[in-house]
C-alpha positions in Angstrom: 5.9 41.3 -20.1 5.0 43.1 -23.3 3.3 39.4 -24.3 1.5 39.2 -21.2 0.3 41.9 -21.5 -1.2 41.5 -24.8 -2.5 37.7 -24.1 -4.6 39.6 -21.4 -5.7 42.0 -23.6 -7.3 39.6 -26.1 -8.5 37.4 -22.9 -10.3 40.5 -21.9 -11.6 41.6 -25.4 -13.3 38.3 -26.1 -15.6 39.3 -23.0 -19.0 40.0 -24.7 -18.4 38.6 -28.0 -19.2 36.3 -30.0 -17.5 32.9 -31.2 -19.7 31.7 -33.8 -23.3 31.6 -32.1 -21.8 31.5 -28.4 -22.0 34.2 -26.5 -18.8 34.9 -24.3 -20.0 35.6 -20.8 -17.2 35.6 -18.5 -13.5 33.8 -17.7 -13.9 31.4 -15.3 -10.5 29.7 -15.8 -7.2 29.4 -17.4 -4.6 26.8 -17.7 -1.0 26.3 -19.2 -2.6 25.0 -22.8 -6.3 26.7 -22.8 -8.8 30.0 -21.6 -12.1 28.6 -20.2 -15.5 31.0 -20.4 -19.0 30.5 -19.5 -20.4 31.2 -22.2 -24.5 30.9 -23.3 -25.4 29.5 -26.7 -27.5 32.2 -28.0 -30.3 29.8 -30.2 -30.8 27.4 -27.1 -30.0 29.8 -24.6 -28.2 27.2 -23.0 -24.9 27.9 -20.4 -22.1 26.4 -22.1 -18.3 26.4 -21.5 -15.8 27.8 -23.8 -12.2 26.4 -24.0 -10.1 28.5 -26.3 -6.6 27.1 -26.8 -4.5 29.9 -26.3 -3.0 31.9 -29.7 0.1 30.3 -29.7 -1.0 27.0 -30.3 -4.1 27.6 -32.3 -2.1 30.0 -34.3 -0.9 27.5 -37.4 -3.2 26.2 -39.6 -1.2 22.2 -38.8 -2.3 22.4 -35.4 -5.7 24.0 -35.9 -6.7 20.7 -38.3 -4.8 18.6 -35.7 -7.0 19.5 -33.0 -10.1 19.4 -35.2 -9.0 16.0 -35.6 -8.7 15.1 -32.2 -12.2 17.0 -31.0 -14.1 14.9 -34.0 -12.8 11.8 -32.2 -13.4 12.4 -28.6 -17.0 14.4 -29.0 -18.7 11.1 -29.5 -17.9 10.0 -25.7 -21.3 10.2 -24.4 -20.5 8.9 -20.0 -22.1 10.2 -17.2 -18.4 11.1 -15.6 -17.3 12.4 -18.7 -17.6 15.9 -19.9 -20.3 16.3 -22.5 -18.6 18.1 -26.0 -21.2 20.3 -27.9 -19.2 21.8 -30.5 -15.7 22.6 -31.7 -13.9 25.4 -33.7 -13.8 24.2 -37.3 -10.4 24.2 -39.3 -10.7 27.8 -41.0 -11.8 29.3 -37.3 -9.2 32.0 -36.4 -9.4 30.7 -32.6 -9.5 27.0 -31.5 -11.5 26.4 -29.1 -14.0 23.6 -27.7 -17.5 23.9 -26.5 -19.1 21.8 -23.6 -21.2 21.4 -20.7 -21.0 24.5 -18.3 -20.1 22.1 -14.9 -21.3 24.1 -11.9 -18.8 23.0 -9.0 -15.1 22.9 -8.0 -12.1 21.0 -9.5 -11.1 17.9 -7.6 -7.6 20.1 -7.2 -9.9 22.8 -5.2 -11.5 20.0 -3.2 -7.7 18.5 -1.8 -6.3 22.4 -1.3 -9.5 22.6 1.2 -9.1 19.4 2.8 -5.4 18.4 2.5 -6.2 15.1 2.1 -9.2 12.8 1.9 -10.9 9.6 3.5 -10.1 6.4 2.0 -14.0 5.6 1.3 -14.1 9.3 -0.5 -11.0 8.5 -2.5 -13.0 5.7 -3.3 -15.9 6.3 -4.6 -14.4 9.5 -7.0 -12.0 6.9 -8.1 -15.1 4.1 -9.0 -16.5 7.3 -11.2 -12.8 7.7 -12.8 -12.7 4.2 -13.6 -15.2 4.1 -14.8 -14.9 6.9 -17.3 -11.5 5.7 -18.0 -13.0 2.3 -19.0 -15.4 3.6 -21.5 -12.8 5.9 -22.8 -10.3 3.0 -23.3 -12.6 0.7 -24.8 -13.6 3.5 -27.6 -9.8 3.8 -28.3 -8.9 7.0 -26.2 -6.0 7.4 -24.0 -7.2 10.8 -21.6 -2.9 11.0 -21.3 -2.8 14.0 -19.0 -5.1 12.6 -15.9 -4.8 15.0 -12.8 -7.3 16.8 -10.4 -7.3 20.1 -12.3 -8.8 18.1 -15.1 -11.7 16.2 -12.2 -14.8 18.7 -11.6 -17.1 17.6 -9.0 -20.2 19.3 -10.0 -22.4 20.3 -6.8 -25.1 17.7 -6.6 -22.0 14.9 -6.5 -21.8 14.3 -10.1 -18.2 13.4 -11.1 -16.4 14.5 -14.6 -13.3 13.8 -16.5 -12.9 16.9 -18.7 -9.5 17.5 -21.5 -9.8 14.0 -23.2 -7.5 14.3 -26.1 -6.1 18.0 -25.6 -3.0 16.4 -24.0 -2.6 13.8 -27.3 -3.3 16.6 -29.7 -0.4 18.8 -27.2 2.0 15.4 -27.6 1.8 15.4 -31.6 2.2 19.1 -31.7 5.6 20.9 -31.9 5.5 22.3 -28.1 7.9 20.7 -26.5 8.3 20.1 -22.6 10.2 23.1 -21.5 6.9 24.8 -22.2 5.4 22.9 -19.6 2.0 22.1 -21.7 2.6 18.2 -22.5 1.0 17.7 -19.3 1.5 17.2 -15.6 5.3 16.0 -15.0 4.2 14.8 -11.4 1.1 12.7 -12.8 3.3 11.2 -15.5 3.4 7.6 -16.0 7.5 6.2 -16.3 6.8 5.5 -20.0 5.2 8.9 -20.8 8.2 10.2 -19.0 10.8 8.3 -21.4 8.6 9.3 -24.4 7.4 5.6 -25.5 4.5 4.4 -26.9 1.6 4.7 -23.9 -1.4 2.3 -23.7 -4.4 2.8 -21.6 -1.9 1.1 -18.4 -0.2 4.7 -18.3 -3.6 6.7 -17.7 -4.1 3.8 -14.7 -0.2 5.0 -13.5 -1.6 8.6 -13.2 -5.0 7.3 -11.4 -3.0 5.7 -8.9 -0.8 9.0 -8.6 -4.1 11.0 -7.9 -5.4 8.6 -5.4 -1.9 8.7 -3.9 -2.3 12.3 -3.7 -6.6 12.1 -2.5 -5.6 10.2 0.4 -2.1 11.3 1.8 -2.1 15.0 0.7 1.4 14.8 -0.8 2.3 13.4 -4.3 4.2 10.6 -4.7 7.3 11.9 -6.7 8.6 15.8 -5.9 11.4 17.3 -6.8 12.9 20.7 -7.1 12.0 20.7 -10.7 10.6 19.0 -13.6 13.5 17.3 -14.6 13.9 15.7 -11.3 10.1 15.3 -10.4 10.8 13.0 -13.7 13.6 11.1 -12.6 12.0 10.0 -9.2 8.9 9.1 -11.7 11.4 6.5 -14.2 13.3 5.2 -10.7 10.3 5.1 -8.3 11.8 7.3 -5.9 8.7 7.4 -3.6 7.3 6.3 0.1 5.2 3.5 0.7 1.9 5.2 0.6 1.2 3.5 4.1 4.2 4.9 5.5 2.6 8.3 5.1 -1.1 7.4 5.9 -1.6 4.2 7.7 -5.2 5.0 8.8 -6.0 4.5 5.0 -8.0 1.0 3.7 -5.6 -1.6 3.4 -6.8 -2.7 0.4 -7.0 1.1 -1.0 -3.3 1.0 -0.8 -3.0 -2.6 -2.2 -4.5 -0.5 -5.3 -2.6 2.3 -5.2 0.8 0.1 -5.1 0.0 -1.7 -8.0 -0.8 1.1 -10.2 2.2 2.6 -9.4 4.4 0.0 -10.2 7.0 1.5 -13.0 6.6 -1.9 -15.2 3.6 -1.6 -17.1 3.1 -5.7 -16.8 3.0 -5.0 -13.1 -0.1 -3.0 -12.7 -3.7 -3.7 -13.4 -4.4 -4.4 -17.1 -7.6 -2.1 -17.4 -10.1 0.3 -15.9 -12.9 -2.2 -15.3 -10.4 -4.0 -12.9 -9.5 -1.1 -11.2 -13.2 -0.7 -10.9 -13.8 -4.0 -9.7 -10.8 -3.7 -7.0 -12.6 -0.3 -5.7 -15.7 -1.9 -5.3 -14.3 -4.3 -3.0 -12.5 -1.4 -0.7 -16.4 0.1 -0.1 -18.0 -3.2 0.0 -15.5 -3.9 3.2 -16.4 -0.9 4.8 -19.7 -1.9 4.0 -20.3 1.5 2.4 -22.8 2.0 -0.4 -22.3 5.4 -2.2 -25.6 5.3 -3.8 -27.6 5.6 -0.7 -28.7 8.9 0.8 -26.1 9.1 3.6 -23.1 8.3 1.8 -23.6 10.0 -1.2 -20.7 12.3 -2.3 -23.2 15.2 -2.5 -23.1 14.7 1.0 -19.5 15.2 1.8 -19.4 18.3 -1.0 -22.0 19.9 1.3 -21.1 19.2 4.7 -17.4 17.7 4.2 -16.8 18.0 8.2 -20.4 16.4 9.3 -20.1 13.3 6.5 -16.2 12.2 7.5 -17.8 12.4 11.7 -20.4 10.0 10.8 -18.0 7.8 8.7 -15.6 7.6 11.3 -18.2 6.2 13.8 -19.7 3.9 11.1 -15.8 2.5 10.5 -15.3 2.2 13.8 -18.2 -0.4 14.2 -17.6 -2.3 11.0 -13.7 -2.6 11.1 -13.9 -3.9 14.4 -16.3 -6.5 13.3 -14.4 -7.3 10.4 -11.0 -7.9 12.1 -12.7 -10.4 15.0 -14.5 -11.9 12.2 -10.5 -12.6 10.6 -9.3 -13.2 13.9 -11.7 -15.7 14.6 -11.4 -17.4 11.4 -7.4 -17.0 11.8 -6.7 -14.8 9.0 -4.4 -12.9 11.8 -2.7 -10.5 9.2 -5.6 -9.4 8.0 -7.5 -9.0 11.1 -4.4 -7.0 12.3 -4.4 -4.6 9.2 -8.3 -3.9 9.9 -7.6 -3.2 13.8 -4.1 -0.9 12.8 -6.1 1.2 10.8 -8.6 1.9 13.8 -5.7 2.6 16.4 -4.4 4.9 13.5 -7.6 7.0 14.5 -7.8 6.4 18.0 -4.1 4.9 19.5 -6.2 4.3 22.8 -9.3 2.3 21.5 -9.6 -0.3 24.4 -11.4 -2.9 22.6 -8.7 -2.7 19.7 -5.7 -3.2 21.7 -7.5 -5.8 23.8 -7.9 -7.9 20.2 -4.3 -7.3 19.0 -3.0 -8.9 22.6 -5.2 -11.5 21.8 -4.2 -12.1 18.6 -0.3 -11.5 19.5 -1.0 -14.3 21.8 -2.5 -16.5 19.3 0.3 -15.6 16.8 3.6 -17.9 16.8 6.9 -16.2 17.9 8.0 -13.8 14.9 12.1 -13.1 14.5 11.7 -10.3 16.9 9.2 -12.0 19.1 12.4 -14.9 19.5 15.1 -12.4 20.1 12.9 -11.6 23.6 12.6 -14.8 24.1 16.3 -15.8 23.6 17.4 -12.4 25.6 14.3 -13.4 28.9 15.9 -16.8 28.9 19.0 -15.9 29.1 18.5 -13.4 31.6 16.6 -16.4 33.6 19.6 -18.7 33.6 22.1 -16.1 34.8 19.3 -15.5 37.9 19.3 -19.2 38.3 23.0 -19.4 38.6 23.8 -16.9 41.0 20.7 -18.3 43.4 22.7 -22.0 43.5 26.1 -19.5 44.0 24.1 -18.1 47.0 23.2 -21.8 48.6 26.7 -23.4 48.2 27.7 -24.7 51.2 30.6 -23.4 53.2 33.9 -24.4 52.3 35.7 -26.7 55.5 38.0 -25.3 57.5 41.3 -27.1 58.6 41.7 -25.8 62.3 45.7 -26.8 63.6 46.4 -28.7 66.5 48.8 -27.1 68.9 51.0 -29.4 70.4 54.5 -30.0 72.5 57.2 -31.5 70.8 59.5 -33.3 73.9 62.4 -33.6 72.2 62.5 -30.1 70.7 63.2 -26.8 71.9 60.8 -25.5 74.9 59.5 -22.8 72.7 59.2 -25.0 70.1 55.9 -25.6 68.4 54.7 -28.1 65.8 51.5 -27.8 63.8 50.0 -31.2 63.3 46.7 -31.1 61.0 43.4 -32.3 61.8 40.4 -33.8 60.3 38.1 -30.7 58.9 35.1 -30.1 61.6 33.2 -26.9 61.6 35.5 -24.1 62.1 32.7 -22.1 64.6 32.1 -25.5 67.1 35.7 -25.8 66.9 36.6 -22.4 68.3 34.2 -22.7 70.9 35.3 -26.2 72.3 39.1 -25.3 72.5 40.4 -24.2 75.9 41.0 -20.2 75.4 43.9 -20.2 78.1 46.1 -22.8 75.9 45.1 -21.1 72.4 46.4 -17.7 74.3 49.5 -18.5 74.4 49.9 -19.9 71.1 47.9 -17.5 69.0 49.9 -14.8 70.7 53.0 -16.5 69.1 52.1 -17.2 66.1 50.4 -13.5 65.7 46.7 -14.9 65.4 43.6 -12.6 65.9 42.0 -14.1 68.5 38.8 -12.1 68.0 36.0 -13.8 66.6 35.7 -13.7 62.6 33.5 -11.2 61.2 31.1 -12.3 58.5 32.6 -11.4 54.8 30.3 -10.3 51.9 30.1 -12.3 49.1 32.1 -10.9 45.8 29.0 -9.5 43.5 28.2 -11.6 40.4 28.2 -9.7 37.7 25.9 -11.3 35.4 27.1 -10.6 31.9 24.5 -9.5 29.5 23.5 -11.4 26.5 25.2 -10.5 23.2 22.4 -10.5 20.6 23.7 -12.5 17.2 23.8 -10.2 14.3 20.9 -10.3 12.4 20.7 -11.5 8.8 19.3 -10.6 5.7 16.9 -11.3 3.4 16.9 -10.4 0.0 13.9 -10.4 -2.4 14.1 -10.4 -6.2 10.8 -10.4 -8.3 11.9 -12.2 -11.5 8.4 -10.4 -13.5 9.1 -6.9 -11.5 5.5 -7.2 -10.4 4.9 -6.5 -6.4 3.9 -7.9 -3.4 4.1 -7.3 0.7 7.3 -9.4 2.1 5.8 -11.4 5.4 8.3 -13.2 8.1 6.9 -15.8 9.8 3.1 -14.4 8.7 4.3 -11.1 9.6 4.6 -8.1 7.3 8.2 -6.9 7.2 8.0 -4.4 3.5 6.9 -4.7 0.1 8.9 -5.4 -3.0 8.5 -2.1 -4.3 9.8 0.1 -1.8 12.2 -2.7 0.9 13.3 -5.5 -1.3 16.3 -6.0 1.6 14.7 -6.8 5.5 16.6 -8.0 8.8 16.0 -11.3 10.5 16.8 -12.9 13.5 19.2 -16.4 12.9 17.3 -19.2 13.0 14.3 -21.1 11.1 11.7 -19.1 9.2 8.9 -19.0 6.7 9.3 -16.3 3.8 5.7 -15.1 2.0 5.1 -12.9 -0.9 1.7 -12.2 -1.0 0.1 -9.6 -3.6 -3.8 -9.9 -4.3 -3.3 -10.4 -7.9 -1.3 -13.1 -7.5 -0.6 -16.8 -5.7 0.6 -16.5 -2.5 4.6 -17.6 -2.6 6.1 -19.4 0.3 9.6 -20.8 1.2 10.8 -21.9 4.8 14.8 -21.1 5.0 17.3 -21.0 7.8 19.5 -18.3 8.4 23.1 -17.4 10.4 24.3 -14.7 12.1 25.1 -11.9 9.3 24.2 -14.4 6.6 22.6 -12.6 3.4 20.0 -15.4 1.9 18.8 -13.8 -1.6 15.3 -15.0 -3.2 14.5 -15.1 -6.8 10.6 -14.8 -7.0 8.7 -15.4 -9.3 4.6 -14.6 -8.5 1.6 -16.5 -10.5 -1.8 -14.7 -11.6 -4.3 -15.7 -9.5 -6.5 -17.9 -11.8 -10.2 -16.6 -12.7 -13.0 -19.2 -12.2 -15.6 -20.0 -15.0 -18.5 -21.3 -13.2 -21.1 -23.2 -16.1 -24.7 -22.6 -15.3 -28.2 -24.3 -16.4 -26.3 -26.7 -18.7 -26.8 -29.9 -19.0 -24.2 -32.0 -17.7 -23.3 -33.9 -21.3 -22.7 -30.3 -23.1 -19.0 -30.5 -23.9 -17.2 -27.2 -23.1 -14.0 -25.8 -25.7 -12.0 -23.0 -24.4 -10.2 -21.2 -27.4 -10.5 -24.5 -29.9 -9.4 -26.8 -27.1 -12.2 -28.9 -25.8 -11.8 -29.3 -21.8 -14.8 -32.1 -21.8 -18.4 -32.5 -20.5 -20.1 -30.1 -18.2 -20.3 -33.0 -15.8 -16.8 -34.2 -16.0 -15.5 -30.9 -15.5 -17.7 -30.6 -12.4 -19.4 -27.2 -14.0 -16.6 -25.2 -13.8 -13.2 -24.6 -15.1 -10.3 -22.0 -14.3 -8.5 -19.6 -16.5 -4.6 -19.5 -15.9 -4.8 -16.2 -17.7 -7.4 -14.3 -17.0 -5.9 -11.1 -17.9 -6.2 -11.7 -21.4 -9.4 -12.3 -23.5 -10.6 -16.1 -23.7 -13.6 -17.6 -26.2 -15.6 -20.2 -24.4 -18.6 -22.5 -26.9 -20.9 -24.9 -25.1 -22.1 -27.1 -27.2 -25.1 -29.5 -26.1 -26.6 -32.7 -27.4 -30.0 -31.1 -28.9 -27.8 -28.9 -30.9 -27.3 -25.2 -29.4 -24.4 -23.9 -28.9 -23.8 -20.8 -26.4 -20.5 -19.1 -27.0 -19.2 -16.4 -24.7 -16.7 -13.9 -25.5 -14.8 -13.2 -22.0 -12.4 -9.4 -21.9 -10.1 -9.2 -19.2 -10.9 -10.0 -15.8 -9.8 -9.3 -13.0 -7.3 -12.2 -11.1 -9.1 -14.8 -8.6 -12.2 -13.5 -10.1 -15.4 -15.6 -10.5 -17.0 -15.3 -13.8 -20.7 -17.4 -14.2 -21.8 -18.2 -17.6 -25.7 -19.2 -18.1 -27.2 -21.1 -20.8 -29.3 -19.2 -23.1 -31.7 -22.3 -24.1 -32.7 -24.1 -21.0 
């Protein structure tokens, strides 16, 4: 209590002070590493923000030159979505602190506690910002390490910026350890942060899909009762599927957000730019453009309720288009994805579940679909055979023939068997005096026969065969959604294990980044088939254009041949890594293109400098 109190104290103190030629105005914030201030630089009379790392950490000489180290590499990231850094404390300053743009606005973190959770398009564009920022960080060598929504601010005219770059690495290299809860965010951890390996920029992409998790569900994706086991559920994946929580999110938003949060590192996207590129694609099939007036996210700071009413009705139009454009071109599950997501906002739209009974129709029997069929037909039969049970004909009836024997005793009767008539005509033709007598001795009702109900049939029901299962194995650990007979069943990540009906059936794996596996299989009754997959990158096409057709192409060293043999283009298996591609043409010039990273089934055009 005693050191509470005097960290307030000196909080309090530096109040109208100054910190080398910055004026302390006011505390505007605090965290578990750092004080912030608005604070006015008194030369430029400029409104500035103050970070001052709090004493304990700035308090050895070690970590003050550590952190100068740190702010000398980070100041010269100059990004629209990154947090401008003015100055820094130098090495002999008594207090460490950094100074930068004064941001007026909320954190990302104040945004979600107002809203509880977010529209996929508004996850969207913040994350196309993030990415962004991310990729420029990356590519300058810095890894932010510590990416959540207290470290997002949204400044008021929409503006979006990633502030702490490099406090969290200059917190890992430090003594603090994690029981002081300042190495960052256990619940925004990547699994290899978590295990204390060597991070890459793939571990800051793990935290953006943890944020977006967050943006558009309003719950994180790993909890626990405490650090320890918020961490665990990080390393084992101990999560939902993120459409599980939120199905009236973009399918292809949680396509994203799967991948990122795969635990392998060789799993997830490779870098920002693709994550950028895989956003972009999420608003261009809402057909939303975040740079025009209406959809700008100054317009959903300022009226949040107004801006997510008109994007509802503009989804409503454009994913209803969408998914009869796929159903019309048979791309049924994705057309049935698209028209989910409306019923997910309305669970009565008419013209929805008018398209899904059309395209249920259209579909071929799925393993549940033939367990109905099997159960109707069998249900059919059992009708069938208790109607021809109904319309048997009667049975014949062997009526006796009374008759004297002479040479017996008078009372004396023998029973002599006829031919079978009809047992009704034959009642009614025989002489009722002489039957008298008879039926009277052999104790016979002589009334007429009263009609007997049938016995019920009891039709038996059907006995439904045990199901089977499947089980799918990813031999690179990467992900995908599990499809039955074109039918999405789970996903690798969360359901590797799913139930079938016995019979014949067609197994898919199908991940965007990757070529579409596919195996037909049979299966019995409680049979367990097991599937060792093993997905391939979706190749990138290179598409060659203005060249003449006799310029011969090399890709890394390796000459593929003409323009015109090639037919102009060429495919790279790997487009995940960096290629060198030289044209070199008859007059002479050469053209060489250095290609980064690119995104999977991505089309890359190269044009010839020299015409």
């Amino acid at each position: 209590m005693a050191g509470n109190t005097i960290g307030l104290a000196m909080e309090s103190a530096l109040i109208g002070t100054v910190l080398d030629k910055y004026e302390i105005v006011e505390k505007v914030g605090e965290g578990g590493m750092a004080t912030v201030y608005r604070g006015r630089h008194q030369t430029l009379n400029r409104e500035v923000a103050i970070k001052v790392l709090h004493p304990h950490l700035s308090a050895s000489t070690r970590n003050r030159r550590r952190f100068a180290r740190e702010a000398r590499a980070i100041e010269h990231l100059t990004h629209d979505n990154i947090l401008t850094i003015f100055d820094y404390s130098g090495v002999d300053a008594n207090d460490c602190y950094i100074v930068t743009e004064f941001v007026e606005g909320k954190t990302l973190h104040e945004l979600v506690d107002e809203r509880g959770l977010l529209p996929s398009e508004i996850a969207a564009v913040l994350a196309l910002d993030l990415a962004h920022a991310l990729a420029y960080a990356h590519r300058s060598g810095i890894i932010h390490r510590d990416l959540k929504p207290d470290n997002v601010m949204l400044r008021a005219d929409g503006a979006v910026k990633l502030m702490d770059f490099g406090i969290a690495r200059f917190l890992d290299e430090s003594t603090v350890t994690m029981t002081g809860a300042l190495v960052g965010s256990p619940a925004y951890m990547s699994p290899e942060q978590a295990l204390e390996k060597t991070v890459d920029a793939r571990s800051d992409l793990f935290s953006l899909g943890t944020l977006l998790f967050h943006l558009v569900t309003g719950q994180l994706p790993f909890t626990g009762s405490n650090p320890s086991l918020v961490l665990r559920n990080i390393i084992e994946s101990n999560r939902p599927d993120v459409l599980e929580l939120q199905p009236g999110i973009a399918p292809q938003m949680a396509d994203l957000i799967e991948c990122l949060l795969q635990i392998d590192v060789e799993a997830r996207l490779d870098t920002a730019e693709q994550v950028a590129e895989h956003v972009a694609e999420v608003l261009a099939d809402a057909d939303l453009d975040p740079t025009r007036p209406e959809w700008e996210l100054r317009g959903f700071l300022e009226d949040p309720d107004g801006y997510e009413l008109r994007l509802r009705i503009h989804l409503d139009r454009v994913l209803l288009e969408r998914g009869r454009e796929a159903f019309e071109q048979g791309d049924h599950l994705k057309a049935q994805r698209l028209l989910n997501r409306l019923l997910a906002f309305d669970p009565e739209h008419a013209q929805v579940l008018e398209l899904l009974n059309d395209l249920h129709r259209a579909k071929p029997p799925t393993s549940g679909n033939r367990r109905a069929l099997w159960i109707g037909g069998a249900l059919a039969m059992a009708l069938a055979l208790f109607t021809l049970w109904l319309l048997r004909p009667e049975p014949a009836v062997v009526v006796a023939e009374v008759v004297e024997a002479p040479d017996l005793e008078p009372e004396t009767l023998v029973v002599v068997p006829t031919a079978p008539v009809d047992a009704t005509a034959a009642v009614a033709a025989a002489p009722q005096p002489d039957l008298q007598p008879v039926a009277t001795a052999l104790n016979l009702d002589t009334r007429p026969p009263r009609p007997v109900d049938p016995a019920p049939v009891v039709v038996p029901e059907p006995v439904a065969a045990a199901p089977g299962t499947v089980v799918v194995r990813l031999a690179s650990r990467a992900w995908g959604d599990i499809l039955i007979d074109g039918e999405r069943v789970g996903r690798t990540s969360t359901r590797n294990e799913v139930e079938v009906a016995p019979g014949a059936h067609t197994l898919t794996v199908r991940s965007p980044l990757s070529e579409d596996w596919t195996e037909d299989f049979e299966i019995a009754a409680g049979e367990r088939k097991s599937f060792n997959v093993s997905l391939t990158r979706k190749p990138a096409t290179v598409v060659l254009d203005g060249f003449d057709n006799a310029c011969v192409v090399m890709r890394d060293g390796t000459a593929l041949g003409t323009v015109g043999t090639i037919g102009g283009q060429f495919r790279l298996a790997e487009p995940h890594v960096a290629h060198q591609v030289d044209v070199t043409c008859p007059g002479g010039t050469l053209d060489s293109f250095s290609l980064e990273s690119k995104q999977p089934g991505s089309r890359i055009q190269l044009t010839a400098t020299t015409p």
